[in-house]
C-alpha positions in Angstrom: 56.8 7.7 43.6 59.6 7.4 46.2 59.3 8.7 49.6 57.9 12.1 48.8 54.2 12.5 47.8 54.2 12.5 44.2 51.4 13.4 42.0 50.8 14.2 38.7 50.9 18.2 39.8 53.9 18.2 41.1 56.3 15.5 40.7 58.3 18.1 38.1 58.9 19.5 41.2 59.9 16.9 43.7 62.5 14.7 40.7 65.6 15.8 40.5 66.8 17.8 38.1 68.9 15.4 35.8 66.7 12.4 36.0 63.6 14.7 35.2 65.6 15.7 32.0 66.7 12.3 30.8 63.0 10.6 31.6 62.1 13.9 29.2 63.9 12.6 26.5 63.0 9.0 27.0 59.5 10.1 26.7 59.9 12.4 23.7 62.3 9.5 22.1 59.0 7.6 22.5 60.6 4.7 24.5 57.7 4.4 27.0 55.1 1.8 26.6 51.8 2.6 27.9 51.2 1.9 31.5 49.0 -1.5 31.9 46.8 -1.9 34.9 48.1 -5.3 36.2 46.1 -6.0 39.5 43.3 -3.5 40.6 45.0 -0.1 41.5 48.4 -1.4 40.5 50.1 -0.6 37.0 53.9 -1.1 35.0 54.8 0.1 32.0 58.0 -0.3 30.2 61.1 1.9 29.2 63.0 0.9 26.0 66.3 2.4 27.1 69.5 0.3 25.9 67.6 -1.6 27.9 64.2 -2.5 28.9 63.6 -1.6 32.4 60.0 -2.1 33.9 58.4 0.5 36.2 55.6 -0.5 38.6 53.3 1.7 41.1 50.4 1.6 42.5 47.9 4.8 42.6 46.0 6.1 45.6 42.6 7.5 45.7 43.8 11.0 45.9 46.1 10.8 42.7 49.7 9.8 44.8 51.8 7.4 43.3 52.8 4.8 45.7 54.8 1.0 46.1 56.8 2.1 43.0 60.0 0.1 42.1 62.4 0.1 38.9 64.2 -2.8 37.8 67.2 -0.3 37.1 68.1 -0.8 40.6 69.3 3.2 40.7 68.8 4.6 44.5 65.4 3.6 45.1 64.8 6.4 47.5 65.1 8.7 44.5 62.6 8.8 41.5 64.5 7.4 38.8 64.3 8.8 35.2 62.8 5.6 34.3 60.1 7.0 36.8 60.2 10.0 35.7 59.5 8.6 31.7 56.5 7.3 32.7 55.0 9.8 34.5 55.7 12.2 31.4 53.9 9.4 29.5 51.0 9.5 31.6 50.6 13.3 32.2 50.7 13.6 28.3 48.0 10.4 28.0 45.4 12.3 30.5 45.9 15.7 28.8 45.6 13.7 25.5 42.3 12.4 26.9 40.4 15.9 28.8 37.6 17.3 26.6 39.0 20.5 24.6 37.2 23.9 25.9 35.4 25.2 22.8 34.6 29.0 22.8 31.7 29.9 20.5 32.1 33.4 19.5 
């Protein structure tokens, strides 16, 4: 999301460091609704904050998060930690969803 490629591996990497925290907490709080696929390839989801402010991005073939806006209006150049909520929500929602490796012993 924003300028930089962001993907699911490393966008703990490219946020910075105080709106990765607070979009931590909004995530953990449980103030982000699951992401809705609006058009084909384009998704929002919603962060109860004080307010409600609605994320939207689009996702390219190879995983990068693209066309993303927040109605927060914070710099848009920078991933927001509205942004940065969802993409908590969704790392935890395809984690939630891999098949388990079982060992047999």
């Amino acid at each position: 999301m924003g300028h930089a490629s962001i993907t699911l591996e490393n966008f703990r990497d490219e946020i910075e460091e105080r709106n990765l925290e607070r979009g931590w907490f909004y995530f953990q709080k449980g103030w982000v609704r699951k992401p809705k696929e609006i058009l084909p390839g384009y998704f929002e989801s919603v962060v109860q904050e004080v307010s409600a402010y609605a994320v939207s991005w689009s996702m390219e073939e190879d995983g990068v998060f693209a066309d993303d806006f927040c109605t927060c209006n914070e710099n848009q150049s920078a991933i927001c930690r509205h942004k940065a909520a969802v993409l908590f929500r969704i790392e935890n929602e395809r984690a939630s969803s891999e098949p388990q490796n079982e060992h047999i012993i």
